[in-house]
C-alpha positions as a Python dict, from the first residue, in 0.01 Angstrom:
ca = {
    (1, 'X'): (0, 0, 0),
    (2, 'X'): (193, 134, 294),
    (3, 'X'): (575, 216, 245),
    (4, 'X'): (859, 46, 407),
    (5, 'X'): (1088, 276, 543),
    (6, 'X'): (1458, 176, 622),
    (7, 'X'): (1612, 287, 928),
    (8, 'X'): (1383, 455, 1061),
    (9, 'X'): (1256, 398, 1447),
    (10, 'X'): (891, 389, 1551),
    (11, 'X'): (915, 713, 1712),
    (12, 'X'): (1069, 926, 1407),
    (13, 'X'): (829, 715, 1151),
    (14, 'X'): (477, 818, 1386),
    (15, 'X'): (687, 1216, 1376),
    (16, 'X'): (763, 1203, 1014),
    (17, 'X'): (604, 870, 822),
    (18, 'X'): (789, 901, 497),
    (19, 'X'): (918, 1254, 479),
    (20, 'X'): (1269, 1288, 414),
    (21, 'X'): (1338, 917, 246),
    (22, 'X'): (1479, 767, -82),
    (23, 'X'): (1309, 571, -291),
    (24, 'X'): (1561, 278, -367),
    (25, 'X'): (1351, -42, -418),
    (26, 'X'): (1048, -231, -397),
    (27, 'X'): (1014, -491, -151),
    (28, 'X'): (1026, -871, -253),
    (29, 'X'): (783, -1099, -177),
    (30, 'X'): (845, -1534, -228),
    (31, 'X'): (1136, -1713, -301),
    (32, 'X'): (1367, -1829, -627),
    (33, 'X'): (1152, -1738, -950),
    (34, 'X'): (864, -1704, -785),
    (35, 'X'): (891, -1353, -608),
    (36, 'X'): (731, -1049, -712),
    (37, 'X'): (744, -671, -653),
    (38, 'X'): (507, -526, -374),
    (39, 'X'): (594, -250, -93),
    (40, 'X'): (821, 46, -193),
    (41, 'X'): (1165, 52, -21),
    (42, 'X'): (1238, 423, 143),
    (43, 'X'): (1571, 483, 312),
    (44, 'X'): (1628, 757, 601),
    (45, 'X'): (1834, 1072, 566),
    (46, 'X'): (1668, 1233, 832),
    (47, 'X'): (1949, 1058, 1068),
    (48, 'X'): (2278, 958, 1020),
    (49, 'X'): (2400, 594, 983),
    (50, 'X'): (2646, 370, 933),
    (51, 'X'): (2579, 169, 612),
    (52, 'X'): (2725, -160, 476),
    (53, 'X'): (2662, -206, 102),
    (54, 'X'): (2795, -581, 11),
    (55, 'X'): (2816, -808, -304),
    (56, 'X'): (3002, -994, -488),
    (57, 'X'): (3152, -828, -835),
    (58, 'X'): (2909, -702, -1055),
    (59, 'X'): (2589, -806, -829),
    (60, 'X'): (2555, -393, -798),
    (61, 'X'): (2737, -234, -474),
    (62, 'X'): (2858, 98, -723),
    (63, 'X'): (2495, 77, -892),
    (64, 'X'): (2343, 139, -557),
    (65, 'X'): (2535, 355, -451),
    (66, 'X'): (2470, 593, -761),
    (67, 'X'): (2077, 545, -693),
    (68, 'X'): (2141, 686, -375),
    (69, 'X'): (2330, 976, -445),
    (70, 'X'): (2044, 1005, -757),
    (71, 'X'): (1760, 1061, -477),
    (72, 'X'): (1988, 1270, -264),
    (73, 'X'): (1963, 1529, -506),
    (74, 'X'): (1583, 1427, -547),
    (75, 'X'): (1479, 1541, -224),
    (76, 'X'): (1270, 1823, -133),
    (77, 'X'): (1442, 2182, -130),
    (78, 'X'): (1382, 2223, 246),
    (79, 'X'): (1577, 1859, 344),
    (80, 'X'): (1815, 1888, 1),
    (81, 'X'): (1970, 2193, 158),
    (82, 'X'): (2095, 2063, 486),
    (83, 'X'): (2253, 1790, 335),
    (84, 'X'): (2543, 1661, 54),
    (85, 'X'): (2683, 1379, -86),
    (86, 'X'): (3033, 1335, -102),
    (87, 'X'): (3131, 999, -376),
    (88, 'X'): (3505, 858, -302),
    (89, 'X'): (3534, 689, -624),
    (90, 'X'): (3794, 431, -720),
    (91, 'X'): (3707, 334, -1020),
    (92, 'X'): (3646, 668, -1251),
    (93, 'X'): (3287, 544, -1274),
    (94, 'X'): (3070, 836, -1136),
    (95, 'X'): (3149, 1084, -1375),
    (96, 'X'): (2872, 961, -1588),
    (97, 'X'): (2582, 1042, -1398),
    (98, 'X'): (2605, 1368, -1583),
    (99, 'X'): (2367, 1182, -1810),
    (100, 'X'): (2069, 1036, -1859),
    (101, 'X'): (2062, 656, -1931),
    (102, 'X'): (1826, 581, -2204),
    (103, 'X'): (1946, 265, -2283),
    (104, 'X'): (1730, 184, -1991),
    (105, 'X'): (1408, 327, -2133),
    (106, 'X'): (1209, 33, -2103),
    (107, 'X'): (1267, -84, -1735),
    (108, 'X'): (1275, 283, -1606),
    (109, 'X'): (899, 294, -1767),
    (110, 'X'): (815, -20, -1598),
    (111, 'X'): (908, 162, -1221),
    (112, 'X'): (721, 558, -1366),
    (113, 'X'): (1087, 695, -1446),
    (114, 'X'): (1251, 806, -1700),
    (115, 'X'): (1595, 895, -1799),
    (116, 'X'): (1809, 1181, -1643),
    (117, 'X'): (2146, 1326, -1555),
    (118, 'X'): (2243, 1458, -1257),
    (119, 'X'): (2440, 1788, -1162),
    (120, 'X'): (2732, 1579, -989),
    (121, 'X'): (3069, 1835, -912),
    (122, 'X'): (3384, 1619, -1048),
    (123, 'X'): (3720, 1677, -897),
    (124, 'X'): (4032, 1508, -998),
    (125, 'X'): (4401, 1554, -856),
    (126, 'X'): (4549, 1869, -994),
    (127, 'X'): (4859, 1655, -1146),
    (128, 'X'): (4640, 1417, -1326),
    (129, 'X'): (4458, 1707, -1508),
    (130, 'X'): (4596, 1573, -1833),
    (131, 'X'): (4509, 1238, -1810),
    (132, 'X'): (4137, 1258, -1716),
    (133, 'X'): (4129, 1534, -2036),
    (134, 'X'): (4286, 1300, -2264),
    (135, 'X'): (4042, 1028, -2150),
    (136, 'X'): (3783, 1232, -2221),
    (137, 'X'): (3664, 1252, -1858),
    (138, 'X'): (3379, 1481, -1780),
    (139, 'X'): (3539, 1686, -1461),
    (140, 'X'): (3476, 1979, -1311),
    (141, 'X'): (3750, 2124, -1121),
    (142, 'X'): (4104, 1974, -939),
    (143, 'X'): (4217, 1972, -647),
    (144, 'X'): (4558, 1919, -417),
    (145, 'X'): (4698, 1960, -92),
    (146, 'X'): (5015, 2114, 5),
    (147, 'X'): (5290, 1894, 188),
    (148, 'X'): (5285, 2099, 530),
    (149, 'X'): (4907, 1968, 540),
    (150, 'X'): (5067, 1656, 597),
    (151, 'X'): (5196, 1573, 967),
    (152, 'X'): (5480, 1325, 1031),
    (153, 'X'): (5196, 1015, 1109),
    (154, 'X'): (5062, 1047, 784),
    (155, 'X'): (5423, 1039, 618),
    (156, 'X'): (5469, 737, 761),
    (157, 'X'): (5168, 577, 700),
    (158, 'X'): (5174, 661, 303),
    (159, 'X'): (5519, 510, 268),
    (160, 'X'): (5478, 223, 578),
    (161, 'X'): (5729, 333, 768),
    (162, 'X'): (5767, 250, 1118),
    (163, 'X'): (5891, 519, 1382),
    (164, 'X'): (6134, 279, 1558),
    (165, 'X'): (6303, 151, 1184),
    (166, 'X'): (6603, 358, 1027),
    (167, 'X'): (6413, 530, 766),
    (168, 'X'): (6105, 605, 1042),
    (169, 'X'): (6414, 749, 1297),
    (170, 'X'): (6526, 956, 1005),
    (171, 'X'): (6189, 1084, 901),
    (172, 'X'): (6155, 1165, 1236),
    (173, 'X'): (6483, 1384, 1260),
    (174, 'X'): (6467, 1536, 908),
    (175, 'X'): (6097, 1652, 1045),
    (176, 'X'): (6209, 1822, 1317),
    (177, 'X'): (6416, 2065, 1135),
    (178, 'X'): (6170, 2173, 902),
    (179, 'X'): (5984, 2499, 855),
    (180, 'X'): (5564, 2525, 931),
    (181, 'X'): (5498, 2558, 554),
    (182, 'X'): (5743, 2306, 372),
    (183, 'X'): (5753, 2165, 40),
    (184, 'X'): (5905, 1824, -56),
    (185, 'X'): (6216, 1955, -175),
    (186, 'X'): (6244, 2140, 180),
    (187, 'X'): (6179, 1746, 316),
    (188, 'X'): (6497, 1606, 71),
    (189, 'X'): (6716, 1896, 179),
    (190, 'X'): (6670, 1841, 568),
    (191, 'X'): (6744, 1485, 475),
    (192, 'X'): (7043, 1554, 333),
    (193, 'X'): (7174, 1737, 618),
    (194, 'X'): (7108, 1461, 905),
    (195, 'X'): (7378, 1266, 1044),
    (196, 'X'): (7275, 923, 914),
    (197, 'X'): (7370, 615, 661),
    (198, 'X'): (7446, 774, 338),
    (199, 'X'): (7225, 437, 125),
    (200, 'X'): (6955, 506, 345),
    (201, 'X'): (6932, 893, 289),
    (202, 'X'): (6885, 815, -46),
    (203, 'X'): (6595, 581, -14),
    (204, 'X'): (6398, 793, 212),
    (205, 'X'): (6485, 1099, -34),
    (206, 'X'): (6365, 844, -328),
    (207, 'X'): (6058, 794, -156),
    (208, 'X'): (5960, 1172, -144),
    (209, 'X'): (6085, 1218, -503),
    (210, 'X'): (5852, 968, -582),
    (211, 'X'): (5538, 1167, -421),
    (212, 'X'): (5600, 1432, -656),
    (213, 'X'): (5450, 1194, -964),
    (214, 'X'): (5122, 1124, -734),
    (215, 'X'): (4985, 1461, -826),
    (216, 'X'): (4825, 1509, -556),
    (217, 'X'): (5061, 1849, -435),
    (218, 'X'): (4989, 2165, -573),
    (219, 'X'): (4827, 2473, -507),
    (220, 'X'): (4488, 2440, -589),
    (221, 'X'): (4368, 2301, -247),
    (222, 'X'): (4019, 2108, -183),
    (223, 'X'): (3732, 2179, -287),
    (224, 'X'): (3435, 2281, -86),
    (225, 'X'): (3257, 1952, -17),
    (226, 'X'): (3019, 2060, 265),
    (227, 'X'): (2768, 2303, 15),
    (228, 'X'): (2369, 2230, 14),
    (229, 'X'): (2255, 1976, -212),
    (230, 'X'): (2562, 1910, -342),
    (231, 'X'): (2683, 1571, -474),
    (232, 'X'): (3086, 1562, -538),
    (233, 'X'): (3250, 1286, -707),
    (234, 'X'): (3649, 1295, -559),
    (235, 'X'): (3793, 1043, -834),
    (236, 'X'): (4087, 893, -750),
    (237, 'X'): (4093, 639, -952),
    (238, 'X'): (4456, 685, -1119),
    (239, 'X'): (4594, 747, -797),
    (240, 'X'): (4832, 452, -597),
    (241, 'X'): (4582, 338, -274),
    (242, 'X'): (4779, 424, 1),
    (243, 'X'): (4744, 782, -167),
    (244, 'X'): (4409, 732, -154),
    (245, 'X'): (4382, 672, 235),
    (246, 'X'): (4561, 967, 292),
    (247, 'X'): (4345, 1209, 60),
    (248, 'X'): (4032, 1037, 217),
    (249, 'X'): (4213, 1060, 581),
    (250, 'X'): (4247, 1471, 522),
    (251, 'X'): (3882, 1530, 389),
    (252, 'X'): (3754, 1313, 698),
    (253, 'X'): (3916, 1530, 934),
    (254, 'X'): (3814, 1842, 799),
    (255, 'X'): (3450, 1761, 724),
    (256, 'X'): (3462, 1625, 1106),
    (257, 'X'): (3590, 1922, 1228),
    (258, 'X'): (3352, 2114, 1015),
    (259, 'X'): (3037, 1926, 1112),
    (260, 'X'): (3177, 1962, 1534),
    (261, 'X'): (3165, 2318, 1501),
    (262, 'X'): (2846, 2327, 1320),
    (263, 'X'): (2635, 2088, 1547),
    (264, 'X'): (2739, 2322, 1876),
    (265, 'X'): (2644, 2651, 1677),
    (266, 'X'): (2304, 2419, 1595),
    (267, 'X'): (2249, 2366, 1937),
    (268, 'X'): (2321, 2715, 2029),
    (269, 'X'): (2058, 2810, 1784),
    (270, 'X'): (1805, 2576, 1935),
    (271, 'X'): (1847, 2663, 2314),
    (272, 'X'): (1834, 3058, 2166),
    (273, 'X'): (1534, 2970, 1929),
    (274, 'X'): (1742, 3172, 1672),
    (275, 'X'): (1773, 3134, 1305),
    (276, 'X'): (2129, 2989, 1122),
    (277, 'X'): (2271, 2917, 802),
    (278, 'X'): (2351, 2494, 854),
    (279, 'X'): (2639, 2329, 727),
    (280, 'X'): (2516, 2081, 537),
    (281, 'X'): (2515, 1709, 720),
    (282, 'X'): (2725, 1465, 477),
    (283, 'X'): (2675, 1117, 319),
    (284, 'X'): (3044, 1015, 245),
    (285, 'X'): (2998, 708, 15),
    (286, 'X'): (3302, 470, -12),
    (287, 'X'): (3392, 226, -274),
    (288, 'X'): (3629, -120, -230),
    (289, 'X'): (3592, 29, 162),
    (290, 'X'): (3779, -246, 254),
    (291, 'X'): (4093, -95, 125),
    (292, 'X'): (4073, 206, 307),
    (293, 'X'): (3954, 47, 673),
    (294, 'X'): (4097, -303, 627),
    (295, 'X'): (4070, -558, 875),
    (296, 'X'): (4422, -677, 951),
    (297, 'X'): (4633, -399, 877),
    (298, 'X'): (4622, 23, 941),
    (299, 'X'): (4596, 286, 646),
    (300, 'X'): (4613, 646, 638),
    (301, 'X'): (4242, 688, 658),
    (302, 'X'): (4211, 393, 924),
    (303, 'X'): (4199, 638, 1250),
    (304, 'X'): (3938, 880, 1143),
    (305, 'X'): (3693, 656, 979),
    (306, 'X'): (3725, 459, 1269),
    (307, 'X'): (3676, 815, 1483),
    (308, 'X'): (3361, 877, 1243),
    (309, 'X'): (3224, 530, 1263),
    (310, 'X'): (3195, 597, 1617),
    (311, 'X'): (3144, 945, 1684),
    (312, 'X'): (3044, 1080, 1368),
    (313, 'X'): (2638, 1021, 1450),
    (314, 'X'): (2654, 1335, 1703),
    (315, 'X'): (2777, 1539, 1461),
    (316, 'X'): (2534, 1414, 1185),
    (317, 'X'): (2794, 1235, 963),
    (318, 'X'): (2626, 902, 729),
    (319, 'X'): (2896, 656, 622),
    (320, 'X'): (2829, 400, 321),
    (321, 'X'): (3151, 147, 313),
    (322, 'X'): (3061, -58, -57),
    (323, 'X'): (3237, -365, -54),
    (324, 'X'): (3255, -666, -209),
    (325, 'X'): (3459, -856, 72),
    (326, 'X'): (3299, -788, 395),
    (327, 'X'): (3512, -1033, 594),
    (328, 'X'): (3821, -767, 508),
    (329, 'X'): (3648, -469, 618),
    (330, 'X'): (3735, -366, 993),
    (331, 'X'): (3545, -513, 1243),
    (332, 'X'): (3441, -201, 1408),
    (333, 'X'): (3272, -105, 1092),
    (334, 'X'): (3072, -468, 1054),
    (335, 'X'): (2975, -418, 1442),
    (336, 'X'): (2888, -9, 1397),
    (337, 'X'): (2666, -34, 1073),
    (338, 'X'): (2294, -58, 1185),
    (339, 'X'): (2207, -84, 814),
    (340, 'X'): (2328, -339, 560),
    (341, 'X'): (2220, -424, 178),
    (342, 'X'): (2362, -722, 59),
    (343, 'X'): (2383, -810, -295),
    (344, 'X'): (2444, -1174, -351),
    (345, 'X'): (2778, -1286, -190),
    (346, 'X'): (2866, -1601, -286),
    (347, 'X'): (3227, -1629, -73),
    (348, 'X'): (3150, -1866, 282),
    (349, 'X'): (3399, -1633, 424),
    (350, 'X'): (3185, -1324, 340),
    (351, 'X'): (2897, -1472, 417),
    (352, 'X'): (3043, -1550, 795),
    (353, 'X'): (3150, -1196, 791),
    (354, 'X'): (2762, -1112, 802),
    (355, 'X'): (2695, -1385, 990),
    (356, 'X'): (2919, -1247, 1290),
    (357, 'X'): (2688, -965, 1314),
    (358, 'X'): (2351, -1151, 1277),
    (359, 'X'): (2046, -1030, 1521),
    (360, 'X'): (1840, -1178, 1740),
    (361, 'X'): (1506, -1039, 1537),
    (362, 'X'): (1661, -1268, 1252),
    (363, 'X'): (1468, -1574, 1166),
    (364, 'X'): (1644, -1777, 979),
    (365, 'X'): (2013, -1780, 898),
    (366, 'X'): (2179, -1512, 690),
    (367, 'X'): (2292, -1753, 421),
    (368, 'X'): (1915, -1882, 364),
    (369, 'X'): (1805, -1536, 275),
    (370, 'X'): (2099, -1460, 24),
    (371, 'X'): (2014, -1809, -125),
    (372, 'X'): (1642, -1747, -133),
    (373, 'X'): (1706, -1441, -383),
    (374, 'X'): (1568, -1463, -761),
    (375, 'X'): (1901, -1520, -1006),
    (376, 'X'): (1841, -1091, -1184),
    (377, 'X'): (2082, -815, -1086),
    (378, 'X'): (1980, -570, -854),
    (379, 'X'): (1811, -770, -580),
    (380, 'X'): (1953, -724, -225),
    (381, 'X'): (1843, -846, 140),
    (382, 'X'): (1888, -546, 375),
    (383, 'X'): (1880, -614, 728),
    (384, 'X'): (1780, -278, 908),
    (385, 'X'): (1893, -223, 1311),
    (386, 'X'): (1659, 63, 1365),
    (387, 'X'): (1325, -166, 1295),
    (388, 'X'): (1467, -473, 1394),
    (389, 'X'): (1372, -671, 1038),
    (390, 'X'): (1468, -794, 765),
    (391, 'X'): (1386, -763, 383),
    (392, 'X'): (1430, -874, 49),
    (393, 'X'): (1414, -586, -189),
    (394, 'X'): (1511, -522, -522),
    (395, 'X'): (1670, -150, -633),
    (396, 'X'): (1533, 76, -830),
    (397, 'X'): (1708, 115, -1185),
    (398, 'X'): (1946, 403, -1228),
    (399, 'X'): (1798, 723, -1446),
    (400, 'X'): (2163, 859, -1502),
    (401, 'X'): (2441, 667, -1703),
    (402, 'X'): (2646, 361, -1495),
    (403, 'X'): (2981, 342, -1648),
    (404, 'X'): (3030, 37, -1378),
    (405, 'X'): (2903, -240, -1598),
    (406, 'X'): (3151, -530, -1778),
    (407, 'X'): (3225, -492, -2153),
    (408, 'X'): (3181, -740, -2419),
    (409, 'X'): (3362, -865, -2676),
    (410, 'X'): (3045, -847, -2909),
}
């Protein structure tokens, strides 16, 4: 039975048919309790994309995201090495694909699998060292940034300061007077020494004694994310979210930069028919997107997502926002994503959300097909630009451990 292959044009599939794919489902056939497994479900790495991966809570947005990043590092040496994965994770859940789920041994039989970990790289903030340890949190190494990485916009942004309000205007003079490499008590003292309201001095000083408990500053500096075949988990999940945007914001702008340089020397290499070591080309995966590209307000990591969302397929760049409120992700995103999987979304507001973006090569309306899916986890309708259709499918189960599900009180 021929595979389905998700976005993938006619041109790359007659070039390449089903090399360099995941295997993430198994295409659904019928409606309610009547549908059945047929077709496997292969997604493209061989280009980048934009992908939207909806749901409501607990319907399986983080699950499907770790079967992704599973088959990443599944792939065949020759495509594994030009490319990474790079996990943005929110809620200290990824850690655990370090091993193999076997309290899944029965389905993963029923799909030919069985049980594995995965070699994921763990990095937590260099302050919060402790607290992962004493959690007993699997990581791998910390990282940090130093304060002069920071510029004045992204001061502002992390404490929502405007330029043209008295703490912004103060920022903005204390800045001025400070060395290139500067640490936060450097920031406090050129406070101190503007001409300005004594009360408000203090609060903007507060606000910078403050970052010191983020633990995010220190000297340990980020890790390499751009290696071959490499899947890194960055968990922030202990760290406030508008420190989040901003870590997110500086990795964005240096694997940007990285992957700009790279593509031109790539191009070089191709006009010279010459050989070169590749950067890898990154998957970033995003959880709770929404909070880091919202829809009514800017963050910290707003103006480069927003400069990858739109320029990032030149330079090879794949985005996966996970969400489960679509209607609160940026609009540029919805419109730029030529690749959603919807769990079940049950919200008529998130359901519009989708609905804004609906295709002509769509039969039906969205809310028919969501409604039209069996009541089990794991089943998803992914509408896919590149082939212009539509499909019910339901993923794959995970071989490696999801920390992700709900407890019980049994």
């Amino acid at each position: 039975m021929p595979e389905i292959v998700i976005g993938r044009d006619e041109e790359d599939s007659r070039k390449y048919g089903t090399e360099g794919t995941l295997s993430i489902g198994k295409h659904l056939v019928g409606t309610g309790e009547e549908t059945h497994l047929t077709t496997p479900v292969l997604l493209d790495v061989l280009r980048p994309h934009v992908i939207t991966l909806t749901g409501k809570r607990g319907e399986g947005k983080s699950y499907s995201m770790g079967i992704i990043a599973e088959e990443i590092f599944k792939l065949p040496e020759k495509i594994k090495k030009n490319l990474c994965c790079i996990i943005i994770d929110t809620q200290g859940i990824f850690w655990t694909m370090k091993s193999p789920d076997e309290r899944e041994l029965a389905l993963l039989n029923t799909w030919g699998m069985k049980p594995r970990g995965f070699p994921v790289d763990v990095f937590v903030p260099e302050g919060q060292e402790r607290l992962f340890s004493q959690a007993g949190v699997d990581f791998d190494g910390v990282f940090s940034v130093l304060p002069s990485e920071l510029g004045i916009e992204d001061w502002l942004s992390v404490f929502e300061l405007k330029p043209n309000e008295p703490l912004g205007v103060l920022l903005l003079k204390a800045f001025s007077k400070l060395p290139e490499a500067y640490s936060i008590d450097d920031i406090t003292s050129s406070i101190a020494r503007q001409e300005f309201n004594q009360t408000e001095k203090l609060a903007l000083q507060n606000f910078f004694e403050a970052a010191k408990s983020w633990g995010i500053f220190g000297e340990s500096k980020m890790p390499k994310l751009l290696e071959p075949g490499k899947i890194s988990v960055i968990d922030v999940s202990l760290t406030p979210q508008n420190v989040r945007a901003l870590l997110l914001a500086l990795m964005s702008k240096h694997i940007f930069s990285e992957r700009v340089k790279a593509r031109r020397l790539e191009e070089l290499s191709e006009i010279e028919i010459t050989t070169l070591k590749r950067t890898p080309m990154p998957w970033i995966l995003i959880d709770e997107a929404h909070n880091f590209l919202p829809d009514d307000s800017a963050t910290a990591a707003t103006e480069i997502l927003s400069t990858l969302i739109k320029e990032g397929r030149q330079p090879g760049i794949t985005l996966v926002f996970a969400t489960q409120r679509p209607e609160k992700l940026h609009p540029d995103a919805l419109a730029q994503t030529d690749i959603i999987i919807s769990h079940r979304l049950t919200s008529k507001a998130d359901v519009d959300a989708l609905r804004s973006i609906m295709q002509t090569y769509m039969l039906f309306d969205i809310g028919r097909y969501l409604n039209e899916l069996p009541k089990v986890k794991g089943v998803a309708i992914i509408l896919d630009d590149n082939s212009e259709r539509i499909y019910k499918i339901r993923m794959r189960p995970r071989q490696s451990w999801h920390a992700g599900a709900s407890p019980v009180a049994i």
